[in-house]
C-alpha positions in Angstrom: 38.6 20.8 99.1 38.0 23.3 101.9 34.4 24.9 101.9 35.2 28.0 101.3 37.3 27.1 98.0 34.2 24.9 96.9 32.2 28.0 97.7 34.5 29.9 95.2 35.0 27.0 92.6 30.9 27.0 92.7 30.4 30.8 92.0 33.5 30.6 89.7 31.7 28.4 87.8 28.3 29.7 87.3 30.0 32.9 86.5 32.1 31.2 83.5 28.6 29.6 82.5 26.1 33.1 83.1 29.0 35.0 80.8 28.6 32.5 78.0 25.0 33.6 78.0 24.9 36.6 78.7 27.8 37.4 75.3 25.3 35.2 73.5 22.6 37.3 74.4 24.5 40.3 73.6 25.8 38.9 70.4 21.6 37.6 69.2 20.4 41.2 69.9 23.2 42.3 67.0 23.2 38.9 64.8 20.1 36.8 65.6 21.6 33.8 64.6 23.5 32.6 67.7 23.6 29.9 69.7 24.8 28.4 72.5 27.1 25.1 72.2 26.0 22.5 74.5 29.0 20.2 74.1 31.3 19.9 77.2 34.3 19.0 75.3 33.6 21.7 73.0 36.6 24.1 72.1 34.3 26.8 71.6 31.0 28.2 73.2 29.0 30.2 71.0 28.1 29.5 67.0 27.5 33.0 65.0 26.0 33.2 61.7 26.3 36.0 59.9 25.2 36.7 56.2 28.0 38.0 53.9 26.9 40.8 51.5 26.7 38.3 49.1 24.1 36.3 51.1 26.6 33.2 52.1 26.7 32.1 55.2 29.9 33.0 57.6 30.0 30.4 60.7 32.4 32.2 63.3 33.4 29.5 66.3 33.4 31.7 69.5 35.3 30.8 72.5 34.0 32.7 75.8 36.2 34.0 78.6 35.5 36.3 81.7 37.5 39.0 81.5 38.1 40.9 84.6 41.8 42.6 83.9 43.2 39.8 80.9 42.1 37.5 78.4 43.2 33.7 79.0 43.5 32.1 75.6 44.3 29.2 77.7 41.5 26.3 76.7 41.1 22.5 77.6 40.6 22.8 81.3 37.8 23.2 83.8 37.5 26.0 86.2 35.8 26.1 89.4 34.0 23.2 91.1 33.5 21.2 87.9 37.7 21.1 87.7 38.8 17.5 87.6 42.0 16.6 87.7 43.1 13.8 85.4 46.2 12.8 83.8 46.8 13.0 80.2 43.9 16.4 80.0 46.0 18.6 77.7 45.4 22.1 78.0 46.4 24.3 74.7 45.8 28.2 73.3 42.9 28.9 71.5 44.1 28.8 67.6 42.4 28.9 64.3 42.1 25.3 64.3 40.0 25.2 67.7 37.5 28.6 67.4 37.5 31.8 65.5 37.4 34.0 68.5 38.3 34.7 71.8 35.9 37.0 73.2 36.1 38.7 76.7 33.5 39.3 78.8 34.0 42.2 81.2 32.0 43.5 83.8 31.4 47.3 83.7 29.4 47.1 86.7 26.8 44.4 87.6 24.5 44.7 84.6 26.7 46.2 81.8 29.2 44.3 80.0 31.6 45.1 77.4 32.8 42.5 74.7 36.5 42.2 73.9 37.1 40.6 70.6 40.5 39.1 69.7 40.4 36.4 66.3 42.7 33.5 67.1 44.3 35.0 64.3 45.7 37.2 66.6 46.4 34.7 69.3 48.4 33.0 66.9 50.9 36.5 66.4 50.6 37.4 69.6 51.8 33.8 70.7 51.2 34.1 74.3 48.7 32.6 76.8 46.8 35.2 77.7 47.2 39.6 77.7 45.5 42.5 79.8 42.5 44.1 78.7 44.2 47.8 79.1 46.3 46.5 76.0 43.6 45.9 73.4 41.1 48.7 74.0 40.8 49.2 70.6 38.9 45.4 70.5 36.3 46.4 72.6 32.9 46.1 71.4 34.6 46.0 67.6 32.3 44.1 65.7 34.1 44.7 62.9 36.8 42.8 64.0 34.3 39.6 65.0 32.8 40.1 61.1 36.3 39.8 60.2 37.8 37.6 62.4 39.0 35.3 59.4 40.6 37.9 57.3 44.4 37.6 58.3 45.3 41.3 56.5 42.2 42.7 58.3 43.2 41.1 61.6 46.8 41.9 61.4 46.9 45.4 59.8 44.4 46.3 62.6 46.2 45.0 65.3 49.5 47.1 64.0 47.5 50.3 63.9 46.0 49.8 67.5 49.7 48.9 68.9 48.9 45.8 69.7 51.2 44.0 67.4 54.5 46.0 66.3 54.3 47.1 62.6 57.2 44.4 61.4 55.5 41.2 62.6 
């Protein structure tokens, strides 16, 4: 690897790991009950509790992603200078059997962020690897949506309303 790509790889990667704290910061000041997942083979990055109006427990699985103009629901790789290459390392989308949520982190400037929140549920409709941000405006900062992530109607109907999804799928 040339320098200057290791130079990049290196920032790439402490971006990728400053994002997953600064949404889990962002995501404690709202929740409280957050926290960060310190397992490398992990398919998601953040843990979110939230109480249900009836006082049960709701454990959302949060998969973090830098969003600068798109969303990669890509997962299973490594980016940056921690990127091995191996055979047999199977990369896959983000479903609802690996994490609950995608959620985009993008940079408004260098010390504002907004939150993009798309449920896997939605990755599974969608079933693409990845989609611009200037297509799913209506997912930023929507709580809501990461309260209901697991609600497939919720999900769904709200993704037909914002255009995200056509209204027959």
């Amino acid at each position: 690897m040339s320098n200057e790509a290791e130079v990049r790889g290196r920032q790439a990667s402490i971006e990728g790991f400053a994002n997953e704290h600064i949404a889990a910061g962002i995501l404690m000041k709202r929740y409280q009950n957050v926290s960060l997942v310190d397992l490398p083979l992990s398919p998601y990055d953040i843990i979110i509790v939230i109480k249900d109006s009836d006082g049960k427990e709701n454990i959302i699985r949060a998969q973090i992603k830098t969003a600068t103009d798109g969303i990669s629901f890509a997962g299973g790789t490594r980016g940056g200078v921690d990127r091995t290459y191996k055979s047999g390392v199977k990369t896959y989308r983000q479903s609802t059997v690996t994490s609950d949520v995608v959620i985009g982190l993008h940079p408004l400037d260098t010390d504002s962020f907004a939150l993009y929140i798309v449920p896997t549920i939605l990755v599974e409709a969608l079933g693409q690897g990845s989609i611009s941000i200037s297509k799913i405006g209506g997912l930023k900062n929507n709580y809501e949506m990461l309260e209901k992530c697991k609600d497939k109607d919720f999900v769904i109907g709200i993704a037909r309303e914002l255009g995200i999804l056509p209204q027959g799928s």
